[in-house]
Structures are given as C-alpha cells and as structure tokens.
FINU-173792 format. One record per residue (C-alpha): residue number from 0; residue in one letter; z, x, y. Coordinates in nm, 3 decimals, decimal comma, padded with zeros to 5 digits. Layout:
    i  aa        z        x        y
  NUM   A        Z        X        Y
...
***
This chain:
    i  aa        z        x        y
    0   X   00,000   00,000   00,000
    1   X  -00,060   00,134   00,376
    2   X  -00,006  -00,062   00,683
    3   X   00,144  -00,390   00,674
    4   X   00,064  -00,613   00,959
    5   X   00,137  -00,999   01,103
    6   X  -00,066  -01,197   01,020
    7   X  -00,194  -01,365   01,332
    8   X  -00,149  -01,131   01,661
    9   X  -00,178  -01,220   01,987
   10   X  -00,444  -01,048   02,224
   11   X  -00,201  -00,798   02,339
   12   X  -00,030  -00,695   02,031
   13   X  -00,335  -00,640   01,853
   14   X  -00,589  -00,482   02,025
   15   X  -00,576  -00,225   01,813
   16   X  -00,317  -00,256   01,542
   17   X  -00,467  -00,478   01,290
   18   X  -00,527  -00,436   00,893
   19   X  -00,310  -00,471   00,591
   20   X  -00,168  -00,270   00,334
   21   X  -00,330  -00,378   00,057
   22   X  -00,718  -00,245   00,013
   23   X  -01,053  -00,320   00,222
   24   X  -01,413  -00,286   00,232
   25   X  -01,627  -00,342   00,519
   26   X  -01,917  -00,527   00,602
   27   X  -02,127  -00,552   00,905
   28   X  -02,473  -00,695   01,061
   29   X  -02,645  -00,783   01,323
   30   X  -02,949  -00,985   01,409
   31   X  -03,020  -01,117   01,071
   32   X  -03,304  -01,151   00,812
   33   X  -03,283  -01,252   00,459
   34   X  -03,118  -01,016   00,223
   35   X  -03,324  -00,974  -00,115
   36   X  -03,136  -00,701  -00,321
   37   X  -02,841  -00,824  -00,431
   38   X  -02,639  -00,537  -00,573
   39   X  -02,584  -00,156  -00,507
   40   X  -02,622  -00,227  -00,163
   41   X  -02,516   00,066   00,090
   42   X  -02,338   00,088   00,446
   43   X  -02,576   00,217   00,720
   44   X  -02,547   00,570   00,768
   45   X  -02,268   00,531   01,072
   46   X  -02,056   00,326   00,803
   47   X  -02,138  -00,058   00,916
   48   X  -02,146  -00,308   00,631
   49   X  -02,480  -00,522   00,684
   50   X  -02,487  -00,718   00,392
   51   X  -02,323  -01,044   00,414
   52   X  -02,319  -01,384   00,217
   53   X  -02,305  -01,633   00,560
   54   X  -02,181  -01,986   00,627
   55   X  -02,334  -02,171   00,953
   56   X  -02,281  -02,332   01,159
   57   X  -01,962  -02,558   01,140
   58   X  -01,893  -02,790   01,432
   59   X  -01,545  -02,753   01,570
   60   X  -01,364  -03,069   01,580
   61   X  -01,325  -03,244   01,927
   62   X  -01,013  -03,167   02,103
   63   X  -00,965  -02,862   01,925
   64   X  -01,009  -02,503   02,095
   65   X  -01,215  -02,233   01,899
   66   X  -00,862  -02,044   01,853
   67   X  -00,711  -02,343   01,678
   68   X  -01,040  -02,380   01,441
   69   X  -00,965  -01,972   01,420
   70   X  -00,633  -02,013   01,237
   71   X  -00,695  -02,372   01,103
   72   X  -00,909  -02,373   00,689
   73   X  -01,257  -02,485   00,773
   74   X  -01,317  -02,499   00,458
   75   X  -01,010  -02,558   00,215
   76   X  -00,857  -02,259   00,098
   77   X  -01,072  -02,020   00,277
   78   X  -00,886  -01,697   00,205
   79   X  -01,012  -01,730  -00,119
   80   X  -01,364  -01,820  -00,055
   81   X  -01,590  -01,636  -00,300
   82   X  -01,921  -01,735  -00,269
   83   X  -02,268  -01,609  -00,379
   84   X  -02,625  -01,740  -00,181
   85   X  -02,696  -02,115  -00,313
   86   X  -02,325  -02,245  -00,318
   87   X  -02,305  -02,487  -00,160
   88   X  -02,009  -02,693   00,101
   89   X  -01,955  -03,006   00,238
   90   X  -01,791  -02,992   00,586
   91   X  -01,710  -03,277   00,828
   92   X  -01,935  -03,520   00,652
   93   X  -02,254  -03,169   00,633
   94   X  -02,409  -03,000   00,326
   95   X  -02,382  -02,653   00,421
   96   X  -02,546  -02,379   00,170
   97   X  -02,422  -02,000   00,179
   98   X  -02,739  -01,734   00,209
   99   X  -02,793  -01,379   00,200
  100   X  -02,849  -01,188   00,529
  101   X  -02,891  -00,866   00,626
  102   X  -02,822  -00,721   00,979
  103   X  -03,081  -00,526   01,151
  104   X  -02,872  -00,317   01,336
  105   X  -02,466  -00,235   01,358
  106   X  -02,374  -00,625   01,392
  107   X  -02,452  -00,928   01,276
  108   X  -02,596  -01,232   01,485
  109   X  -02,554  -01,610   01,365
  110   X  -02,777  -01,699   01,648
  111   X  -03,065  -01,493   01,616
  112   X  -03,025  -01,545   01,228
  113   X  -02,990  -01,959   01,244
  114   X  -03,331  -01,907   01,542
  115   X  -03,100  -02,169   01,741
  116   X  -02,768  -02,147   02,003
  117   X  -02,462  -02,290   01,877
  118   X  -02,169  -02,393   02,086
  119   X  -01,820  -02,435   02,021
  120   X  -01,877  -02,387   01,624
  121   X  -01,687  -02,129   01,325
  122   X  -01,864  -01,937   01,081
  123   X  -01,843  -01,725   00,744
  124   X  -01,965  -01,381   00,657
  125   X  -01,884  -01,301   00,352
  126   X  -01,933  -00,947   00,197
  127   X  -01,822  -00,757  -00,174
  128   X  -01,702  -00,413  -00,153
  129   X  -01,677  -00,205  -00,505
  130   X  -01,530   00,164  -00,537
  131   X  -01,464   00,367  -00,829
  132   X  -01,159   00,462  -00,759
  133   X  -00,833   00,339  -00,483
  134   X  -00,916   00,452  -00,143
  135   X  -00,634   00,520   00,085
  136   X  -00,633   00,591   00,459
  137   X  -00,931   00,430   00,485
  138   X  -01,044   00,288   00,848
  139   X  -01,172  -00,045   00,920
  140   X  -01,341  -00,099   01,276
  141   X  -01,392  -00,451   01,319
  142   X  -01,570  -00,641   01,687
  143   X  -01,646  -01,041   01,738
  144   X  -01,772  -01,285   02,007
  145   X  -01,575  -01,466   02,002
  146   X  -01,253  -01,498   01,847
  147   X  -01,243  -01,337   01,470
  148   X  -01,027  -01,343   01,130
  149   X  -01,035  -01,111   00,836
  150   X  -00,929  -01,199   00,470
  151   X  -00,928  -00,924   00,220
  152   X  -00,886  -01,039  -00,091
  153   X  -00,709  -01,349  -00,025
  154   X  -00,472  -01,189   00,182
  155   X  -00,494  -01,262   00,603
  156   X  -00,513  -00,936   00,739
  157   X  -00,630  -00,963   01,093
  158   X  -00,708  -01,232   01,383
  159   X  -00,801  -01,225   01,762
  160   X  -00,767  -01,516   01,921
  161   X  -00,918  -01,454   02,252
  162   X  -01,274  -01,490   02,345
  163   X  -01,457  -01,159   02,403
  164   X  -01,809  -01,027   02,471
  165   X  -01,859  -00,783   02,142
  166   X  -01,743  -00,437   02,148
  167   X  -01,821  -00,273   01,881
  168   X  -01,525  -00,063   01,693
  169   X  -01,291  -00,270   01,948
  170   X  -01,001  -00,292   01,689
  171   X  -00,931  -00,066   01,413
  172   X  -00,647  -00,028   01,149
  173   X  -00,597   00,145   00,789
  174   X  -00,678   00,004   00,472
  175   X  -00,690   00,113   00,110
  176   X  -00,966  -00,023  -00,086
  177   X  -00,877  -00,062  -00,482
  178   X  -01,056  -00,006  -00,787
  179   X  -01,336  -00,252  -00,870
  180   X  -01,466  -00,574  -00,644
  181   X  -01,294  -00,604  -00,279
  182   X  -01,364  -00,933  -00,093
  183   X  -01,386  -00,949   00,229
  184   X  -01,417  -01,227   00,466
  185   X  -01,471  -01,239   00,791
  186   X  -01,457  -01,530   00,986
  187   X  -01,592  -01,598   01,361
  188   X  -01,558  -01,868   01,615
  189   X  -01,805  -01,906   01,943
  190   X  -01,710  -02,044   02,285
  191   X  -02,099  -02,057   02,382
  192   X  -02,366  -01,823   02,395
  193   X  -02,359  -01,518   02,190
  194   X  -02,201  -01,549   01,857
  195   X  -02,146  -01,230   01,712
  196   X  -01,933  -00,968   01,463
  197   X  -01,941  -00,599   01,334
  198   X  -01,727  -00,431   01,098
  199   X  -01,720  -00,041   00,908
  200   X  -01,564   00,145   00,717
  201   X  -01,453   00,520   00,815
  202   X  -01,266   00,808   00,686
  203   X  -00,938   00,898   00,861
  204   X  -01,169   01,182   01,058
  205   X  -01,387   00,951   01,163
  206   X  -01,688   00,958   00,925
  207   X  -01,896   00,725   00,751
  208   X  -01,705   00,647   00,411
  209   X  -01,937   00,731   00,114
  210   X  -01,900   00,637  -00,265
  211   X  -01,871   00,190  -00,180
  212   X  -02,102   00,000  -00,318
  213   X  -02,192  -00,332  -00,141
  214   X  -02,234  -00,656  -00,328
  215   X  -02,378  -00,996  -00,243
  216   X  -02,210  -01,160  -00,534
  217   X  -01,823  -01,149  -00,689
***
C-alpha cells in the first residue's frame, strides 16, 4: 500500500494530493476516433493512457449541479463498472452503449469524439491496465474540464469538484499498480463547452512508465 487519501477533497486540499494506496494504471486521450485493437495496447511515449472504453453523454438531472452528479452513481454501482465496447446502459429513461476510443493526442475529448457540444452532462472513460509484476511509487498525473473522479479498482481514489479549463498533469499522487488487470475509471462532468480529461502514468523521476499493457476489455 502507498498513499492513502480522502476520498472526496475539496479544491484546495487537493490540488495536488490525490491517489490511493492501493495500485493504478493510467489512461488518457484526447480528441477521439474509434479504437480497433483491443489488447496489448501501449501508453504514448510521454506516458498518457489513450485507450479508453467511453460512456456519453448522460444528462444531469435538473436542479442538480455537475459537482453533485460528480459524487452522486450515474450509473448504479459505478466504482465497479467494468465494461467492454457493446455493453450496453439504460440511464434516465436512454440506451446508452460503451465504445472504444482512442485519443489523438495527450487527452481525450467527448466532444470532438460524440461530433456534437454537450452541456451540463457526466461521462465514463473507462481503461484496463495489466503489469507483470506490483509497481510501487508509481505516479499518476490526472487533468479534467470540468470536474473529475477516479476509481481504481473499485476503490474512490480521487475527485475535483470545481470546474476548470484542462491542465494537463494538474494533479498528481502515488500509486502502486498490482499484478494482473487494474481498472481504472475515470469519470468527468461538463459545465458547458469543452469537455475534457488526461491521465499518465510516470516513474517517481519523472519518466514515462514502461512494461503496462493497456486493455480495452477486463
């Protein structure tokens, strides 16, 4: 185990404190296309994950602020969410199916990928990291626009709360990423206008962590 961390933290006590003690694996993307290969998958060569199985767009309710639908289940049991492309969810009355995507650079877009804007709405990237062996001390730099909310393997590791423009590598913690298949999901809310995320994995100097494998499927 490394660093332990609340939960849910507020703007100020987590800008850049976040991440669990319990393993990780990173993900990442940015304007979208679909994602063909499905396993042994690589981060870019700066570390960014941009392989994802996504989840969009889901309306937020009326009278409810994009940090509430941050820390609320849009889906039940979301933590746990393991999905693979062509699952698919029924949410607020909408058939929803989860797809493959691939970034085209260091983040991910729902926007440019769904070719539409989208207000005021939560979605899912969803990503599989394997390794060979546990790796400790390992770095996870995570951005959104807006707010954003990690899972790694079922376990709430992270959440900001606050709308933001995306900086990329705006928080970062340490994570140890086990043996085998690590889930990771990373969950993002939008205000209005750009709706956006990025996430990699580092050594403890700083470079691009080698030996993952990414996977679009558990």
């Amino acid at each position: 185990m490394s660093y332990a961390m609340t939960p849910v933290l507020s703007q100020i006590t987590f800008m850049k404190t976040f991440l669990t003690s319990i393993g990780v694996a990173a993900l990442l993307g940015s304007s979208l296309i679909s994602a063909t290969a499905a396993d042994s998958l690589r981060t870019d060569a700066e570390g960014y994950i941009r392989d994802w199985v996504m989840l969009a767009p889901i309306a937020i309710r009326d009278g409810e602020t994009c940090a509430d639908a941050l820390l609320k289940d849009q889906i039940p049991n979301e933590a746990a969410l393991r999905p693979k492309a062509g699952d698919k969810v029924k949410v607020g009355g909408k058939e929803l199916t989860w797809r493959n995507v691939t970034a085209a650079t260091n983040y991910f877009d729902f926007n440019e990928t769904l070719k539409s804007i989208n207000d005021h709405v939560a979605g899912y990237m969803v990503t599989y990291v394997e390794c060979d062996v546990d790796t400790p001390d390992v770095v996870m730099a995570v951005a959104s626009n807006d707010q954003g909310r990690i899972y790694f393997n079922g376990v709430d590791i992270y959440a900001f709360t606050e709308p933001r423009p995306l900086m990329l590598d705006a928080d970062k913690g340490k994570v140890t990423l086990k043996k085998g298949t690590n889930v990771i999901v990373f969950k993002v809310t939008n205000e209005q206008n750009s709706w956006q995320g990025a996430m990699r994995l580092m050594t403890k100097s700083g470079a691009p962590l080698k030996n993952i494998r990414i996977k679009l499927q558990p």
